[in-house]
C-alpha positions in Angstrom: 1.1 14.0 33.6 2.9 12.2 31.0 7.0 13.3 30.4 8.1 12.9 27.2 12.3 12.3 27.3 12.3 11.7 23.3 9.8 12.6 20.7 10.0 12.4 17.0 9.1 14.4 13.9 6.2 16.4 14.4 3.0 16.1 12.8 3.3 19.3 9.8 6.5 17.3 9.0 5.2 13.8 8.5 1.9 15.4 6.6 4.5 16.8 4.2 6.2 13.7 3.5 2.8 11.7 3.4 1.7 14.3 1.1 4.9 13.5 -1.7 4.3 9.9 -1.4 0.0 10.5 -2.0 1.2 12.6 -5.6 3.4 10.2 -6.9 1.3 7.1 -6.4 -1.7 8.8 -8.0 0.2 9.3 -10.9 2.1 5.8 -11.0 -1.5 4.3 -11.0 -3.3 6.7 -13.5 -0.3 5.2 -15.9 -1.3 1.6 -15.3 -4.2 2.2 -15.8 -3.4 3.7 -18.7 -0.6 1.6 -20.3 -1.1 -1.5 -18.2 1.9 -3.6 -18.8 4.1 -1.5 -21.1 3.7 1.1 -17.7 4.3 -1.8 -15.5 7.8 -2.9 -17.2 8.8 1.0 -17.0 8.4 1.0 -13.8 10.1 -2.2 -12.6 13.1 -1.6 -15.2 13.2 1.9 -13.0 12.9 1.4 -9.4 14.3 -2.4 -9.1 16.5 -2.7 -12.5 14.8 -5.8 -13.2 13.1 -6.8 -16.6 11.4 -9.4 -18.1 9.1 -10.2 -20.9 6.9 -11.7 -18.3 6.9 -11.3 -14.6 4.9 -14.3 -13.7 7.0 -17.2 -12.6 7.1 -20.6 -14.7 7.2 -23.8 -12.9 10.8 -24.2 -13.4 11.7 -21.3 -12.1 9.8 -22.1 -9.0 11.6 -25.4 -8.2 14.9 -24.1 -9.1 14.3 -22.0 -6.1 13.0 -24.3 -4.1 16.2 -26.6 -5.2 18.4 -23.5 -3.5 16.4 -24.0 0.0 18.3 -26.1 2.5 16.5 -29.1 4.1 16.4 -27.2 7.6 15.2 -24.1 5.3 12.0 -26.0 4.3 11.2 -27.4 7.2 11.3 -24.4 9.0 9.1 -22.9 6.6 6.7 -25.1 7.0 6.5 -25.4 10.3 5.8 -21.7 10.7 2.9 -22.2 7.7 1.5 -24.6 10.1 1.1 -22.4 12.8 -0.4 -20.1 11.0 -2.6 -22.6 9.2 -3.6 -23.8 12.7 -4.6 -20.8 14.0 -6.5 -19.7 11.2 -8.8 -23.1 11.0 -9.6 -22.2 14.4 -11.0 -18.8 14.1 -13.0 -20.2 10.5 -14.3 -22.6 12.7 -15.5 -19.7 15.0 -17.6 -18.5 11.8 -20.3 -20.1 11.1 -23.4 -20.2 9.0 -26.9 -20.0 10.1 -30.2 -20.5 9.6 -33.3 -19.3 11.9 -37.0 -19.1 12.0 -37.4 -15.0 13.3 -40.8 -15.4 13.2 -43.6 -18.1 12.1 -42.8 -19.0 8.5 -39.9 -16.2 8.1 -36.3 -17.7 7.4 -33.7 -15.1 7.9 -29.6 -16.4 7.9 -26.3 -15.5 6.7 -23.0 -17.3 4.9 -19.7 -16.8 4.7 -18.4 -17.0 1.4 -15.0 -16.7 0.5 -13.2 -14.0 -1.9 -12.7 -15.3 -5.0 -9.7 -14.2 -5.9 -6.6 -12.0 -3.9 -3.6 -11.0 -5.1 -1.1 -11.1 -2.4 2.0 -8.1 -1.9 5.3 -9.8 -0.3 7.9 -6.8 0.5 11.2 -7.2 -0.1 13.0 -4.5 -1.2 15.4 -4.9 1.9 15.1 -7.6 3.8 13.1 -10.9 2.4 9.3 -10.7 4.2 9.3 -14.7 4.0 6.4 -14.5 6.8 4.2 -12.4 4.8 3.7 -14.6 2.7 2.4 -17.5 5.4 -0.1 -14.3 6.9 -1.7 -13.7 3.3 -1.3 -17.2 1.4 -2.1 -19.1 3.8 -5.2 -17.7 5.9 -6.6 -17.2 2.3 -6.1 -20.9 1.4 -7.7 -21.6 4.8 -10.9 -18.9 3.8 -11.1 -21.1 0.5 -10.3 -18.0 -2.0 -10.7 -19.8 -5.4 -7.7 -18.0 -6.7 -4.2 -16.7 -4.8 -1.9 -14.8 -7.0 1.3 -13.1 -5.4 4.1 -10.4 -6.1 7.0 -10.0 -4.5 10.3 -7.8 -5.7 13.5 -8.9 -7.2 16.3 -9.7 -4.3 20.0 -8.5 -5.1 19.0 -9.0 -8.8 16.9 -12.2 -8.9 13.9 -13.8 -7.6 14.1 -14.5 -4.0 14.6 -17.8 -3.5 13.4 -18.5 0.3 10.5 -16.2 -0.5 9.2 -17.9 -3.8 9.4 -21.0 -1.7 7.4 -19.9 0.8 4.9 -18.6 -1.7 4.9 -21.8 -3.3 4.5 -23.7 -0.2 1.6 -21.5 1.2 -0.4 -21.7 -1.5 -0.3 -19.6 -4.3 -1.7 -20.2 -7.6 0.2 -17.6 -9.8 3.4 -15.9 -8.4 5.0 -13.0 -9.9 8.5 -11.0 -9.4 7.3 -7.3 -9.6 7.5 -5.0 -6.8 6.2 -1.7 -5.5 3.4 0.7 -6.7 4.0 -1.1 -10.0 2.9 -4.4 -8.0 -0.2 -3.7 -6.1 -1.6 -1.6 -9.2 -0.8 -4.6 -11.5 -3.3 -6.6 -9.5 -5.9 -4.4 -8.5 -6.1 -3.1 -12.1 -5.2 -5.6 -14.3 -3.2 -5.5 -17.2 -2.9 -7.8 -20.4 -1.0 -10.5 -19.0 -1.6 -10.2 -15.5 -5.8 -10.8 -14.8 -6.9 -8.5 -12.0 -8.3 -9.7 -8.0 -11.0 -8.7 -6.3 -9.0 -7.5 -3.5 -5.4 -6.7 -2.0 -3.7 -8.0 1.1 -0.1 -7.6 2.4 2.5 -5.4 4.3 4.6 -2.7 2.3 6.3 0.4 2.5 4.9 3.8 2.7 4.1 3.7 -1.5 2.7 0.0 -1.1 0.3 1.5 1.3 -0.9 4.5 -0.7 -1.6 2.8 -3.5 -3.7 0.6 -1.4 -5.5 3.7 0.2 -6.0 4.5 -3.6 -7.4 1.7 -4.8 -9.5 0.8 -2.2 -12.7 0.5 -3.2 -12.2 -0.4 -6.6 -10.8 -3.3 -4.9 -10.9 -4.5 -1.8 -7.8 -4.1 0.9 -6.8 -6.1 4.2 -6.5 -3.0 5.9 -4.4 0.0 6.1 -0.6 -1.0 6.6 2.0 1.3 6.9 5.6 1.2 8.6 6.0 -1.0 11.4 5.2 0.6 14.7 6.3 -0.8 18.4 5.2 0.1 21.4 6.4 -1.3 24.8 4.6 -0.9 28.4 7.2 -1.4 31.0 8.1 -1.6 34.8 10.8 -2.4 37.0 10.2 -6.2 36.8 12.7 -5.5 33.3 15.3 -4.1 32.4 16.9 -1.5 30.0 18.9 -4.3 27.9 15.3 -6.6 27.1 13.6 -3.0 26.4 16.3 -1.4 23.8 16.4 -4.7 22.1 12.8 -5.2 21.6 12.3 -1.5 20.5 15.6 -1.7 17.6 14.3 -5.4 16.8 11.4 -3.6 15.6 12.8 -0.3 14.6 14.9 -2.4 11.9 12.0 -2.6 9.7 12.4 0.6 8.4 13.4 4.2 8.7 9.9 5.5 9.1 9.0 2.5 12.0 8.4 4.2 15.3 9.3 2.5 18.3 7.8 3.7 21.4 8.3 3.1 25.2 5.9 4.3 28.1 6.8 2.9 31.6 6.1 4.3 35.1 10.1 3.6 35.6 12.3 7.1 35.1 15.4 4.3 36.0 14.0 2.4 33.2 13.5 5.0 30.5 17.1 6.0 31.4 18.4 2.9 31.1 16.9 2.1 28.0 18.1 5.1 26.3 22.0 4.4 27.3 21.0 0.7 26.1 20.4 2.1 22.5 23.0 4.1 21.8 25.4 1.0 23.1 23.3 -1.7 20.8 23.3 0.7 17.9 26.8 0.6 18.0 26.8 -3.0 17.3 23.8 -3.9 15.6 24.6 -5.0 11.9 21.1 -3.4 11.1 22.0 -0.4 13.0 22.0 2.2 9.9 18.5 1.6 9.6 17.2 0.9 13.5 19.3 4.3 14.2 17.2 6.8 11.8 14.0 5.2 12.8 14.6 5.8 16.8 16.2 9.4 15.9 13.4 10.4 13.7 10.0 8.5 15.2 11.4 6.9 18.5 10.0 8.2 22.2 10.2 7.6 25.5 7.1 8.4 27.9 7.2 8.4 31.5 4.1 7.8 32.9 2.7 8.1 36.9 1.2 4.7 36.8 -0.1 2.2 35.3 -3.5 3.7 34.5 -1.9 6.7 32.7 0.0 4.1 30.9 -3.1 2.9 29.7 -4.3 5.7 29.1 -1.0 7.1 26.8 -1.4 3.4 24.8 -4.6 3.4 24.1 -4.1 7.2 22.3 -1.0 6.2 20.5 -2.9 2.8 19.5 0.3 0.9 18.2 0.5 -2.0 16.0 2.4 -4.1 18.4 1.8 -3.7 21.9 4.5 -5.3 24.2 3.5 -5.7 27.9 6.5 -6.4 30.2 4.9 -5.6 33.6 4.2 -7.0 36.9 1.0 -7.8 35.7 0.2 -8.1 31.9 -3.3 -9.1 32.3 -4.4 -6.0 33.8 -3.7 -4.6 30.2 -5.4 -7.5 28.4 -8.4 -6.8 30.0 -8.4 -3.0 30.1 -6.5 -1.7 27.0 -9.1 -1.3 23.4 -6.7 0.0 21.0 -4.0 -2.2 19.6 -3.2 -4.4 16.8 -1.4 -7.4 18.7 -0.6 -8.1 21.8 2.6 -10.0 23.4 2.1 -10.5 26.9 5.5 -10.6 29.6 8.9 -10.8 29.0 8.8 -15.0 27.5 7.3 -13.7 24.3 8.0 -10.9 21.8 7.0 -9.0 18.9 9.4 -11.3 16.5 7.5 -14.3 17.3 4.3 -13.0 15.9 5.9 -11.7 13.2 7.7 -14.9 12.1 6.2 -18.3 13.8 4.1 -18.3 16.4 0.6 -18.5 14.3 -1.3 -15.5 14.6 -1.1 -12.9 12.0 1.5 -10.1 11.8 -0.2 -7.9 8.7 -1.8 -5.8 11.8 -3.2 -1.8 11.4 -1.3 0.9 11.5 -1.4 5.1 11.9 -3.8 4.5 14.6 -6.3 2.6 12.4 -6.6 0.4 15.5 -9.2 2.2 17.1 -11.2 0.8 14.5 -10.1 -2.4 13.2 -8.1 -5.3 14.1 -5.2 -6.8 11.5 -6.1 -9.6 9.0 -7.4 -12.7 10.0 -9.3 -15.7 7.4 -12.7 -13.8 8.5 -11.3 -10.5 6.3 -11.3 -13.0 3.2 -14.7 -14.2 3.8 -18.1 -11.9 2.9 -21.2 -12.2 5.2 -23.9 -12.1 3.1 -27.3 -12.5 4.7 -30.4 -13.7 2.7 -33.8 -14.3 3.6 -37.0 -16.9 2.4 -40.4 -16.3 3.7 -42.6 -19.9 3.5 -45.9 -19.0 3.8 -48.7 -16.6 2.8 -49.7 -15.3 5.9 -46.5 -14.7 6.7 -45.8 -12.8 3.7 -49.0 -10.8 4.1 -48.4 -10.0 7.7 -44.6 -8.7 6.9 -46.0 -6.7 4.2 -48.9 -4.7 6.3 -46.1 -3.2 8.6 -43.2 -2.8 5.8 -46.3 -1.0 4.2 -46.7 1.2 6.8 -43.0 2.4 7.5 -42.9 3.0 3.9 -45.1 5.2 4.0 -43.8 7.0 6.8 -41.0 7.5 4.4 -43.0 8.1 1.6 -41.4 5.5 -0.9 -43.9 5.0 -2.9 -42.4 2.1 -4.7 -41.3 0.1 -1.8 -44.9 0.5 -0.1 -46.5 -0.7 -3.8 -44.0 -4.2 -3.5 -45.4 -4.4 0.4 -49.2 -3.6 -1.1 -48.9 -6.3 -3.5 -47.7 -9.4 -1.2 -50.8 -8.3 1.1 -53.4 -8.1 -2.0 -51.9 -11.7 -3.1 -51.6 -13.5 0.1 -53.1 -11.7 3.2 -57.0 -11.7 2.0 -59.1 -8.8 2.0 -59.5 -8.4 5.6 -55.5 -8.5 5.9 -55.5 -5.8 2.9 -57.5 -3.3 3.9 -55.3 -2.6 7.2 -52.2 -2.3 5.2 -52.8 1.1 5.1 -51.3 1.1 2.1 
């Protein structure tokens, strides 16, 4: 049975917190709504000390921040926006349309047809989120949304520089500096000056993510993102320096990101502890990494590797790091997870920053359910259907009659009826049984 060495804040005590955050969203929204961009300027004057008559960037104000990026800085930027382009034309060229002949003269097919318009959320209330903006921007432009608007926070007082550039860079058609609740509701909603989206995409903090539980439906959403989560499967085959590292790379995000080891090592979960409370002594980001592993870090130790499994699959992280003799065992066996990074080589920081696939992944256990976002969550399957001749029609209609009846829709047996009076003849009529 699995030993648990650390565990964090139990369940009644995050329910309580989640419960403070779900009150004051509802009411921050019901007041856009309400007061639209009077409500909006409130807000952002309150929580980021940042006004404006407008929030929407003007075209000067986007090169002058692209005039503050370095050479290297640009090119680096764009070289991680081409991976993540890359990647995404691949998996739209995994979609594809079709068109086929079910039965004789009936046409049935589908198409994938882009979003028409997103509005993009870009955290950076404490550290710049350049990358998000290459996940979002980018696979949309890829999907071919019509329009891309985006909205990130004020940095230190101003418009971030490196993330307007890579905004600019990915894609976007309208980019504003507005934060938070305020943010997300903006878009979803609308407001006088800012033109609502049909749906929502992007990473945020623990309010970014309410609001987008809120307004789902009304809008559309990526998916449910929350606080960063990490969770490492590890042997032997490492050691307690690669695994502290990997868990406070992650656990920097924020103080709510939980950062999780299982292993079948007892040496290993030893080691890794005495590993974090050395790093955390040194670790510029340590304030932050620190609360996060004292209030949602653990350590399991697991028998073997199928109760390893079997622990991950339940606690279906976000990131899943595999650092084991054999990482393919997991690949093939494990259902629930957001992104996998297979052996020691890679990491969860490449995902999140270059490596091409896309970091905007579920968490709170949503991955037992869905994967992160991809170009195929900005595109809508819609399936139509043509029926070419009259004896097909008629023949369709005599058993769509029937099951109507079954039913006992009147009306939907009456639309069946019809077709088989018109085109079936009254030998094919008078078995409709309609």
């Amino acid at each position: 049975m699995a030993e648990y060495l650390k565990t964090g804040l139990s369940e009644s005590e995050k329910a309580e917190e989640n419960a403070k955050v779900r009150a004051i969203v509802e009411a921050t929204l019901a007041d856009i709504e309400a007061r639209g961009d009077a409500a909006v300027a409130e807000m952002s004057k309150k929580f980021d000390n940042w006004e404006r008559p407008t929030f929407r960037l003007s075209e000067a104000e986007i090169e002058a921040c692209l005039a503050r990026m370095s050479a290297q800085n640009i090119t680096d930027i764009k070289f991680a926006q081409e991976q993540v382009r890359n990647f995404a034309k691949i998996q739209r060229d995994a979609l594809r349309d079709v068109e086929v002949e079910t039965l004789p003269g009936v046409v049935l097919g589908h198409k994938n047809i882009p979003v028409n318009s997103i509005g993009c959320y870009v955290p950076g209330g404490k550290y710049p989120m350049v990358a998000s903006a290459h996940m979002s921007i980018v696979t949309a432009g890829v999907a071919g949304v019509k329009r891309i608007i985006a909205a990130s926070p004020p940095f230190n007082g101003e418009p971030n520089p490196a993330v307007i550039t890579a905004m600019h860079l990915g894609g976007a058609d309208e980019i504003y500096c507005l934060g938070g609740i305020q943010a997300v509701g903006a878009m979803a909603l609308g407001t006088e000056t800012i033109a609502g989206v049909d749906m929502l995409v992007g990473p945020g903090n623990a309010f970014v993510a309410e609001a987008k539980r809120q307004l789902y439906g009304r809008v559309g959403i990526d998916l449910f993102a929350g606080p960063t989560e990490t969770l490492l499967i590890a042997d032997e085959t490492v050691d307690g320096e690669m695994c502290a590292t990997d868990l406070l790379g992650q656990a920097e995000h924020g103080p709510t990101s939980p950062a999780i080891l299982v292993t079948n090592s007892a040496k290993l979960a030893r080691d890794t502890m005495a590993e974090i409370v050395r790093q955390l002594t040194i670790l510029p980001t340590a304030e932050i990494a620190g609360q996060a592993w004292r209030d949602h870090g653990q350590i399991i130790v697991c028998a073997d590797e199928v109760e390893m499994l079997a622990v991950a699959d339940e606690i279906a992280s976000e990131h899943v790091q595999v650092m084991t003799r054999d990482p393919n065992w997991f690949l093939e066996n494990m259902t629930n997870y957001g992104a996998l990074f297979l052996g020691p080589e890679t990491n969860v920081s490449y995902g999140d920053k270059v490596i091409g696939t896309n970091h905007t992944l579920p968490t709170k256990k949503a991955a037992r359910y869905t994967g992160g976002l991809w170009v195929g969550k900005f595109l809508k399957t819609c399936t139509y259907q043509r029926i070419t001749t009259p004896e097909a029609s008629a023949m369709i209609g005599e058993y769509c009659s029937r099951l109507c009846a079954i039913e006992g829709f009147a009306g939907h047996q009456a639309q069946a009826d019809l077709r088989v009076r018109r085109y079936g003849g009254s030998n094919v009529a008078g078995g409709s049984g309609g």
